[in-house]
N, C-alpha and C positions, 0 to 999 in steps of 0.2 A: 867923049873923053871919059877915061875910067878913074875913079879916085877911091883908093884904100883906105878903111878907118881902122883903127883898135878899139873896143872896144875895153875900158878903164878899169872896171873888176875882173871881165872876164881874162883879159887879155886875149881874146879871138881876133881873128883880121876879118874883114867882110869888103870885100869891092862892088862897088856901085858905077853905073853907066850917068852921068851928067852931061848939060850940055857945056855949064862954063863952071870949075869947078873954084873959080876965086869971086862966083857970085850964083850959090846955088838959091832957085827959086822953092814957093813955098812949099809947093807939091813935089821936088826933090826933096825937103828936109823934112817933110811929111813925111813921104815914104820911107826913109831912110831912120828914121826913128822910130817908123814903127815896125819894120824887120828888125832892128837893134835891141826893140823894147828899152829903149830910154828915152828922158825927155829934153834932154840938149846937146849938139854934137858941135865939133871945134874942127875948122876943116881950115888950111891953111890962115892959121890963126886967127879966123874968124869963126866968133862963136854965133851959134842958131838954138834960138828955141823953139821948141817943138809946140805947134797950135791945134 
């Protein structure tokens, strides 16, 4: 499944391939933070920090 983020200063859009996106594991929020270059994302309402 695909899930779109924004990106808070920049305002860019970036979509990512997950498997469940209402429980992304660590190595998606890994990845995903580090193509973004930031250290915590908010994906349906659920916030991740980046390890």
């Amino acid at each position: 499944m695909e899930i779109t983020i924004q990106h808070q200063s920049e305002k860019t859009y970036h979509t990512f391939s997950v498997a469940d996106p209402n429980k992304l594991t660590s190595i998606e929020v890994w990845a995903i933070c580090t193509e973004m270059n930031v250290q915590a994302i908010l994906v349906n309402g659920k916030y991740y920090e980046c390890k």
